[in-house]
C-alpha positions, 0 to 999 in steps of 0.5 A: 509556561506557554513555552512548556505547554507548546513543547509538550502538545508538539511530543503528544502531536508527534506520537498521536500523528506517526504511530497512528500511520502504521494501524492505519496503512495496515489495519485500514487501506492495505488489508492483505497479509502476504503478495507471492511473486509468481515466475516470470514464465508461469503458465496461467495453469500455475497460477490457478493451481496456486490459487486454489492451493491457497484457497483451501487453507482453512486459515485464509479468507481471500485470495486474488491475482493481480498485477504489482511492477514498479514504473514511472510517472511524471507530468513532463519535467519530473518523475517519480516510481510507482508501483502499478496495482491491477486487479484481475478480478476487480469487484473482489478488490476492496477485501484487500485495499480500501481506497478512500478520500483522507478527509472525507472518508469517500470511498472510491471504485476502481473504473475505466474513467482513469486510474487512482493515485495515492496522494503524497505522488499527487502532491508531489506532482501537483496533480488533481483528479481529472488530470492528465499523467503519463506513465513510463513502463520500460518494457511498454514505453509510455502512456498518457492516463486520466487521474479519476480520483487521489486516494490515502496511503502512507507507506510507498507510492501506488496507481492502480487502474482496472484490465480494461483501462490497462488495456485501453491504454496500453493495447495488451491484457496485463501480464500478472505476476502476484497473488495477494492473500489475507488470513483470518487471525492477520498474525505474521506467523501464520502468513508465514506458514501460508507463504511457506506452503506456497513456495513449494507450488510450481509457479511461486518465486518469491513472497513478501508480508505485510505483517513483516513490514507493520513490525519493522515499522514498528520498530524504527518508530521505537527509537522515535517514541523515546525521543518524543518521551525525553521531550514530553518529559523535559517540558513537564519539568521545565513547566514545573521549575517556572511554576515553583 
């Protein structure tokens, strides 16, 4: 019986555990519904114009500009890919991503003390707030940055640091080449729609959605959630047979 009981609290486990990521990296941490992928020549004009195109959407609610790349990290022998997130506007970041403590639900800002990691790459490099890493860009070379606070996340690896701390380190304003919107009803239709639009403004390459991403999620998890019924299930009735 004990048996029984210890294979179904391991199916309830699983899906209370696994299901509960995809609410809470989307409904939670990440609270954007698109990224559009500006040019690589598009002029800082462009940029406005497509901000304020968007902004006159009666279905946004926020929109911004900020730098999204992929680069590398590591803290000597071991290196791992990130995507570094800077805000132009740092004080209108929290509409877009909470950053925050898993366990004690402190919320974080970012500074210039140093940068903020997620915290599966921290563990990964068995990095803590306060140390040191360096960062590996292949077009600026390398940077040693202060790791100020480790923040949740679920899905993918980010670092994210202010303007003045990239420039700080790096000598150089960021060069941004994304804008992050959110709309009011947060449903993939209408952010597509929104996503559409902004194709069609000079300046746009490309445009990923969140929404998309959560129902993709959603759907791998599918095939899961029958394994752990099958599991839930079979332990239920070998519970039931050993009592009988």
């Amino acid at each position: 019986i004990g048996g029984c009981m210890a294979l179904m609290l391991v199916g309830f486990g699983l899906k209370d555990s696994i299901f509960a990521i995809v609410d809470i990296q989307y409904g939670e941490i990440q609270l954007y519904d698109g990224n559009i992928i500006l040019e690589d020549d598009a002029t800082e004009q462009e940029k406005e114009n497509l901000l304020t195109a968007l902004e006159k959407d009666d279905a946004m609610t926020g929109a911004a500009i900020g730098l999204l790349s992929q680069v590398s990290i590591g803290n000597g022998g071991e290196w791992h890919d990130v995507y570094l997130d800077i805000p132009q506007v740092v004080e209108d970041f929290p509409e877009f991503v909470t950053l925050q403590d898993r366990v004690t639900g402190e919320v974080y800002t970012l500074d210039g003390s140093g940068a903020i990691l997620t915290e599966k790459m921290a563990s990964e490099l068995g990095v803590e707030p306060g140390d040191t890493v360096t960062v590996r860009d292949d077009d600026l070379g390398d940077a040693e940055i202060r790791i100020s606070a480790v923040c949740e996340n679920y899905m993918g690896h980010y670092l994210y640091m202010t303007p003045e701390y990239y420039e700080k380190i790096y000598g150089n304003e960021p060069d941004y080449n994304c804008i992050f919107y959110k709309t009011a009803d947060r449903v993939t239709a209408e952010a597509e729609r929104i996503g559409e639009e902004a194709l069609a403004v000079p300046g746009a390459l490309s445009v990923s959605y969140t929404t998309d991403l959560k129902e993709q999620v959603d759907n791998m998890l599918g095939a899961l959630d029958s394994v752990i019924a099958v599991l839930i299930i079979s332990a239920g009735m070998l519970a039931f047979v050993v009592l009988y």
